[in-house]
N, C-alpha and C positions, 0 to 999 in steps of 0.2 A: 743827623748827629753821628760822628765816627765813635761806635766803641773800641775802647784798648782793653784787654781780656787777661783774664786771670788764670795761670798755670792751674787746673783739675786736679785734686789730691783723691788718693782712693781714701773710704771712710777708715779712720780705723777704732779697733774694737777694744779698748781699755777696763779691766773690772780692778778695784780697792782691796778686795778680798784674796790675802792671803791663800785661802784656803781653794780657792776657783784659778787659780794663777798658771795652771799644767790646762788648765779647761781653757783660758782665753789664750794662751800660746799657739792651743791645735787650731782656734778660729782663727788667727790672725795669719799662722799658716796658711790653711783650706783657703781664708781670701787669696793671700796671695798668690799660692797656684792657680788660682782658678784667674785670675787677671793673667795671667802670664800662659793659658794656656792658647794654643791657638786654635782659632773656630776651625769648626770638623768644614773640610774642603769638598764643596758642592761644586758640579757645572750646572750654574744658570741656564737654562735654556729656553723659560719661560717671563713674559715682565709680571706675568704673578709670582708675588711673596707667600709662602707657606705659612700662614699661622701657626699650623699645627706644628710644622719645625722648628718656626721659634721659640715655641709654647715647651717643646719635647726638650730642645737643647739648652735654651737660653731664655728661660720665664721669665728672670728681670730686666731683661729688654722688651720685653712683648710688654711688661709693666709699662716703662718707662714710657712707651710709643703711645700707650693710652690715659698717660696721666692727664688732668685738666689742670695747668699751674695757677691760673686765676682762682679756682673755686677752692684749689688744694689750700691746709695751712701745715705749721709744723704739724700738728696731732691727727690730722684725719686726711685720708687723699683721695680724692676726688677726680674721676674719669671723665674725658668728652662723651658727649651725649650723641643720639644718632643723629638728632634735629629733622629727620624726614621720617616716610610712615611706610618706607619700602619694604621693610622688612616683619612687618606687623603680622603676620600669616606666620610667623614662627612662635606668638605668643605676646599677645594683646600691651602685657602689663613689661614683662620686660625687653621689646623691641618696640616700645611707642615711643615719639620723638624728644620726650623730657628725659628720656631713662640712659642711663651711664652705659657705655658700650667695656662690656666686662669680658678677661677672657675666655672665662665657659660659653660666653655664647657668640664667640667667632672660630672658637677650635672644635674639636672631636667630629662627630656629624654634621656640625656647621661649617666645619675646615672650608667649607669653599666659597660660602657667599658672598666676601669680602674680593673683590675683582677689579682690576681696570674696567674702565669704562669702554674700552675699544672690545672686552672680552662678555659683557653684558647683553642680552636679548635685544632686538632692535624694540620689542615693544617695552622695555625698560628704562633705553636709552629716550624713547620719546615720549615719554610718560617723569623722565624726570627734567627733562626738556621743558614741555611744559607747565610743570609743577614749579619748577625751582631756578628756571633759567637758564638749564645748565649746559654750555655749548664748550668743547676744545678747541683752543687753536691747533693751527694744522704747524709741524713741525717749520715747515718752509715761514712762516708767518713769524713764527719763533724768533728763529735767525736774524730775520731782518730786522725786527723790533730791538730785538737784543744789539746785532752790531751797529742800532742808531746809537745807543746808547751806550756804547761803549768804547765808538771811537774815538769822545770827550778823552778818555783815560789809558789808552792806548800807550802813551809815552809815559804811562808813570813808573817808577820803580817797585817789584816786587812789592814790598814793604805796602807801601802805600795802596799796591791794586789792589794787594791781598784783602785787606781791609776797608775796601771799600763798603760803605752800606749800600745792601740793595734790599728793593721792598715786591715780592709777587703777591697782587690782593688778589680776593677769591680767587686764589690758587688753586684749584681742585687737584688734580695729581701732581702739581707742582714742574709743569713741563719747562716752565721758566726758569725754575730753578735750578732741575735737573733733568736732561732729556733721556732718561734710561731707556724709554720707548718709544714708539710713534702713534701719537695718538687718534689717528686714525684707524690704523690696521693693527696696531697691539704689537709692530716687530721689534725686537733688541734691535736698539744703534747702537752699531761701534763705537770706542772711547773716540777716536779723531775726528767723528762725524756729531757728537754729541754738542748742543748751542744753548744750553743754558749758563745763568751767570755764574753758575755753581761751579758748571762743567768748566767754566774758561781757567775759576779760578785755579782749579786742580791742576788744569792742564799744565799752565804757566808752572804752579809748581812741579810740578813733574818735571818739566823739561828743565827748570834752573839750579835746583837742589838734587845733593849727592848725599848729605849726610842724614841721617836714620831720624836724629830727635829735633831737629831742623825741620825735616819734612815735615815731622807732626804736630810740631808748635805753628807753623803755620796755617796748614789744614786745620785745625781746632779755630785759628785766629779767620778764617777763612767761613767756616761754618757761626763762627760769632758774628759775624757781619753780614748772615741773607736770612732775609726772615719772607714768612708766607702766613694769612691768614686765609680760612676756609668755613663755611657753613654749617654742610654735611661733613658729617662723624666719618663715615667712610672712608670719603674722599679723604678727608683731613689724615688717617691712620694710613692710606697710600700713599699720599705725600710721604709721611715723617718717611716710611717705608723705604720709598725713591730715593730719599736723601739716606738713608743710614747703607742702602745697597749701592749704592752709589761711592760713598765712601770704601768698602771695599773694593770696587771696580780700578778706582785709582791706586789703592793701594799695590792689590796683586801684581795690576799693571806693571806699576814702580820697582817693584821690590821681588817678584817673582814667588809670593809664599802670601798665605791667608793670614791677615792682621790675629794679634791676641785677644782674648775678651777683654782683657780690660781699655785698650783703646776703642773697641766697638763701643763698649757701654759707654767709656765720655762723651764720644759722638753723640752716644742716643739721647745722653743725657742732655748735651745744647741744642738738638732736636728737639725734643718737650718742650722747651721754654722758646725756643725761635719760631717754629712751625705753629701755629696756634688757631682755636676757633673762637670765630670773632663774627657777631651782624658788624659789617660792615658801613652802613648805615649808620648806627647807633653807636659802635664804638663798644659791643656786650657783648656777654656769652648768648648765642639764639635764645629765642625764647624763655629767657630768665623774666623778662619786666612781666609782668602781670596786673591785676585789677583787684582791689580789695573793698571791700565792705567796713564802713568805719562810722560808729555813731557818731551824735551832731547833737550836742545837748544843748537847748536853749530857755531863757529864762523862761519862767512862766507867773501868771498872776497868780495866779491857784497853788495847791500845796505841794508839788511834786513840778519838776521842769519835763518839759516836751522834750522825747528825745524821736529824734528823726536820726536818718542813716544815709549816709552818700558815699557813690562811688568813687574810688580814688585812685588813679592809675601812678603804679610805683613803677621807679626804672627800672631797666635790668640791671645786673652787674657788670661794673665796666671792667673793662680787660686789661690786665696787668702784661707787660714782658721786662726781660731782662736786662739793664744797665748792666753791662759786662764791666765797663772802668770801674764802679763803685762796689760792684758782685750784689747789686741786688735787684727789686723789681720796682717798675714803675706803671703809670698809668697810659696808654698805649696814647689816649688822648690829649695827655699831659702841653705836647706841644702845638695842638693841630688847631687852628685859627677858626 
């Protein structure tokens, strides 16, 4: 299914009251500077993303990158879970595999444990190996996969490429998507040397687009169209990661100056809702479906009926994503045979 995407409005902040009206001018201000301001200009030198940076400069993206959109509704928001039991040495109840991955406990003295996987101890690497499956492809493998699939669309117009859907299952860092690194040895790839479908699509843009709100309507149309699901919490938070650092790589590139917050955050924002943790299997959030205990009442001759109890296996929750044409969400399963 191709979605067609819907222009991003920043929120804005409206109060009735008279009397509050000099109070909601100063916020509607402060937003707007604060959208308009541009991110403080780092050199990347490593494919780790700082939590703790995010956390310090830009907290409602660190938000956004941990929301869970399935679980979330309007009134209460809901973060991905770790799903694995790596981290469990930090604290039994809130690093075991059900529990929400919140930002206190990936910044300050945790600042670090969130890593690519190429930057992880070999006996951690092979221990989530074989726990959870979990192998990269090698970048060279990448490429080739990718340019099968994509010399179908090779002759299509801008328009059309841009919005192509692509789908990376069990994405773990999302190299498919975006190859900020190599996943083997952990090195930044250059933008030109870069083979995900993400990458290609940038590129093209890059190369074809001159004007400023062109460029970024497309790039937005561009990120509305590649989606990844993933397992592990982790992983899942270095994918979005990939992809929202990645969108400035292209940027600076293009434009020679660090994007403003507020086109990061849209980014991050169609991040959250594309990049998602999904059993893939099941079409759920991990380890949602459980086993319940449910009476079983039956007639009886006697004055009081027999009541016995059985087991009853509930599903998980199924996974919702985003209908960009219609601006809402759907059942990830919805079409799948």
């Amino acid at each position: 299914m191709l979605f067609r995407s819907k222009k991003l409005n920043p929120q804005e902040h409206t109060d009735s009251s008279a009397t509050k009206k000099n109070t909601v001018s100063m916020v509607v201000n402060n937003v707007r500077d604060s959208r308009s301001t541009p991110l403080p200009h780092v050199k990347i030198t490593s494919p780790d993303v700082s939590e703790n940076a995010i956390r310090e400069q830009m907290p409602e993206i660190l938000d956004l990158l941990l929301v869970d959109r399935t679980s979330s509704t309007a009134k209460t928001t809901k973060n991905i879970i770790w799903a694995n039991d790596n981290y469990t040495a930090l604290g039994d109840e809130e690093y075991s595999p059900r529990s929400q991955i919140t930002p206190d406990l990936i910044t300050g003295k945790n600042g670090h444990i969130i890593m690519p996987r190429a930057l992880k101890s070999l006996s951690i690497r092979k221990e989530r190996t074989r726990t959870k499956a979990e192998v990269f492809t090698p970048t060279w493998i990448v490429k080739k996969q990718n340019d099968a699939v994509e010399a179908n669309y090779k002759n299509d117009d801008l328009e059309t490429y841009v919005k192509r859907t692509w789908l990376e299952v069990t994405c773990g860092e999302a190299p498919y998507m975006a190859s900020r690194y190599d996943m083997d040895t952990g090195e930044l790839i250059k933008l030109p040397e870069r083979v995900g479908f993400l990458d290609r699509k940038l590129a093209r843009i890059n190369q074809a687009v001159t004007d400023k709100a062109e460029w970024q309507r497309l790039v937005e149309e561009a990120y509305k169209s590649s989606y990844g699901f993933e397992w592990s919490g982790d992983s899942l938070l270095l994918a979005r990661e990939n992809l929202l650092y990645t969108y400035r790589d292209y940027y600076v590139d293009k434009w020679g100056e660090e994007p403003v917050y507020g086109l990061f955050r849209d980014i991050a924002l169609i991040i959250s809702y594309n990049v998602f943790q999904m059993d893939g299997i099941k079409y759920t959030i991990p380890l949602s479906d459980k086993r319940e205990k449910r009476p079983d009442q039956q007639l009886s001759l006697f004055d009081a009926p027999d009541t016995e109890s059985t087991w009853v296996d509930v599903p998980g929750k199924r996974v919702k994503i985003m209908d960009w044409a219609k601006n809402k969400r759907q059942f990830f399963d919805k079409d799948v045979k």
